[in-house]
N, C-alpha and C positions, 0 to 999 in steps of 0.2 A: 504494500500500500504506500502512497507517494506520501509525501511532504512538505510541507509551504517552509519556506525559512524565509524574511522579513528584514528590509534593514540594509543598507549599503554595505556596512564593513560586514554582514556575514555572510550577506553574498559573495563577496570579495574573498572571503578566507576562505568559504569554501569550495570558489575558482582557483584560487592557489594552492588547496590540498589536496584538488583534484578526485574531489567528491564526484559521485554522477548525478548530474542535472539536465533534468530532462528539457526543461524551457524555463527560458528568462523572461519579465516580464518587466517592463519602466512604462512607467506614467508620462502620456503625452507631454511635451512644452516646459521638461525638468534641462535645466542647462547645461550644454554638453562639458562643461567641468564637471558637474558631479554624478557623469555617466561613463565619464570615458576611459577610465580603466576598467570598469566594469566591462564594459563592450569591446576593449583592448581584449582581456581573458577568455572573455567567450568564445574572440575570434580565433585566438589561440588553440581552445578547448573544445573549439568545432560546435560550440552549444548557441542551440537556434535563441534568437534573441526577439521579441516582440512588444513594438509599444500599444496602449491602451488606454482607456480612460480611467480616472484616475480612479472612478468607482469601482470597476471593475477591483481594483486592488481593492477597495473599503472593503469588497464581499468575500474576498481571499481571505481577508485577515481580520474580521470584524472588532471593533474598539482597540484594532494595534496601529503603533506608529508606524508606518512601513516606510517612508520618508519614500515613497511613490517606486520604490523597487522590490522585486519578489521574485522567487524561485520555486520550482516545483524540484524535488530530489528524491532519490532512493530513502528508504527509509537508514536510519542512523544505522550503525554496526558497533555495536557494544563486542569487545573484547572478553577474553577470560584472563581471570586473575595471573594465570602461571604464562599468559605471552606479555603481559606488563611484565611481569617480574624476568622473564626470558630477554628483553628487551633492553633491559639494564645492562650498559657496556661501563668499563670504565668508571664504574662510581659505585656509590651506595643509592640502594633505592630511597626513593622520600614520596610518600606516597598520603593520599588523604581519603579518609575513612569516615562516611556518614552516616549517623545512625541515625533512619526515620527523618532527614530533612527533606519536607513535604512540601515546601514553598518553590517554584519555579524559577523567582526570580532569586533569591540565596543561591539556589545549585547553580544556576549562570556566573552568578557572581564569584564564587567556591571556585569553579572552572578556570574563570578569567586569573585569578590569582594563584591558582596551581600553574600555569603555565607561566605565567610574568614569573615564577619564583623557581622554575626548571624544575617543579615536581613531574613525576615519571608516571601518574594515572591517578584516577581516580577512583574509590570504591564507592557502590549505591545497594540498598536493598532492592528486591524484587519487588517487593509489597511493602504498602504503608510507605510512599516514598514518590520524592518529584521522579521522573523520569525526563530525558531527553525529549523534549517539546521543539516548537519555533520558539515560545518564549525563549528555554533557558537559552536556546542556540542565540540566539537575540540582546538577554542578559549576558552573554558571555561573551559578546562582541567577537563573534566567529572562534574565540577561543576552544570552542569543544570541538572544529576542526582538527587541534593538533594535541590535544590532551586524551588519552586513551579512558574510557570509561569501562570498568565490568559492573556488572549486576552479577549480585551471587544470591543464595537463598537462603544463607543463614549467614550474618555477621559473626556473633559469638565463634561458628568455626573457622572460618576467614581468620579471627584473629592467632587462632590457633594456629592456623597454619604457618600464618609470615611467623612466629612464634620460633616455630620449629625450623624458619630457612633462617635466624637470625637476625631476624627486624624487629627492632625499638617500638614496644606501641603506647604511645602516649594519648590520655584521653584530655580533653578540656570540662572541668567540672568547677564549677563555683563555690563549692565544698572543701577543695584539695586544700591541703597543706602548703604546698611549696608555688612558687611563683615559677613561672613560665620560663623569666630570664634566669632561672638559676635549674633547671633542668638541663641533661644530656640530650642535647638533640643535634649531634655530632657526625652521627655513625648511622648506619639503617636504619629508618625509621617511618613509623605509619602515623599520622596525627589523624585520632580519633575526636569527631564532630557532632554533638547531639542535636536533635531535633528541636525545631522553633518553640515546642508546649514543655516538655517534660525537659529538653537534656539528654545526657546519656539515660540507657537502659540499667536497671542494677547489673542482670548478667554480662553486659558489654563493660560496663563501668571495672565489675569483679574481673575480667581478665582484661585489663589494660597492665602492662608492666610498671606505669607511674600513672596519677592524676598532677594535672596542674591546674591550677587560676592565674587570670590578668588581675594585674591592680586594680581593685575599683575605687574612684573618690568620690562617686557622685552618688546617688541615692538610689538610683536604678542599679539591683546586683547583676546583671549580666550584659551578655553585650546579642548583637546579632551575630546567627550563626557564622554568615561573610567575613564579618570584620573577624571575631575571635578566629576564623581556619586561617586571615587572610596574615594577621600579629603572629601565630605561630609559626605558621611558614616562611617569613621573613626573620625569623630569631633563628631558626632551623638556618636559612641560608647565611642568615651572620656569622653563628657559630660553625657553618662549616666553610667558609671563607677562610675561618682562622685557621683552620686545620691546613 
């Protein structure tokens, strides 16, 4: 079944990643500046390109911003956990692990900042969980072009596994002890991410190898899912800079 992706820049990345796109579509009377690498690509990528009225997009993508460009695409290709981990050359994996986040736009967002941060994939549930949409493609500003995503069907054993190949798993709980900046996040490592309501799961929480918290000073105790994957993953890449 096909799929609408929205949005200039994830059109764009996913001309660059070399997605399959079945038809291009721009909005009549948009400037050829803000067409023309897009139609640069296409030409490229041999992908038919058609303009339209602008309505035509409203009804593609109802209450989205499509900024008057649209794609029809294969449907996404979620990977499995062991060709992410296969995939790792030359480093330690760093990997980000979400429990039950069910918001569309957080997992775009999650996305966009695994990739700005050279993490190596992403993990999702099967169930009870956003899945790759046009939002999040959209939220992620084409980012989930080059960011590997699996779906597994049970986290708790997921953890187990990286466990057993030697990966760090660090959960984000507002409860922990220890502050974030003063965790190992050095070495291989999976940064575990709870869901918008609840947080981590207790059993996901009970096999993390460490919990951490961010500083809070303000009166609100927690942060959004984004920001909190987005503050770990960047101390993860500080602390392995210094390495």
């Amino acid at each position: 079944m096909e799929q609408i992706i929205i949005g200039r820049n994830p059109v764009c990345e996913a001309l660059r990643a070399g997605r399959t796109i079945n038809k291009i579509y721009l909005a009549r009377g948009m400037k050829s500046a803000a067409t023309a690498e897009i139609i640069r690509l296409a030409r490229e990528g041999q992908v038919p390109v058609q303009n339209v009225e602008r309505q035509f997009l409203d009804r593609m993508a109802p209450g989205a911003v499509h900024q008057g460009v649209a794609a029809q695409v294969a449907p996404y290709a979620y990977v499995e956990l062991e060709d992410i981990l296969e995939g790792v050359k030359d480093a330690d994996p760093l990997l980000v692990l979400l429990d039950e986040v069910t918001d569309p736009h957080n997992l775009g967002a999650i996305i966009r900042s695994a990739d700005a941060a050279g993490a190596h994939g992403v993990v999702i549930p099967k169930r009870r969980a956003a899945a790759i949409t046009p939002v999040v493609v959209k939220s992620s500003a084409g980012a989930v072009e080059f960011v590997p995503v699996a779906r597994v069907g049970n986290m708790v054993q997921t953890i187990e596994l990286l466990k057993e190949r030697g990966v760090w798993v660090v959960g984000a709980h507002q409860d922990a002890r220890q502050l974030v900046w003063d965790a190992p996040l050095a070495g291989p490592l999976a940064i575990v991410i709870g869901g918008e309501d609840k947080g981590l799961g207790r059993l996901v929480r009970e096999k993390c190898d460490l919990l951490v918290k961010l500083p809070m000073a303000g009166r609100v105790n927690s942060l959004n899912a984004s920001v909190a994957a987005a503050l770990m993953l960047f101390d993860a890449v500080r602390q392995r800079s210094r390495g």
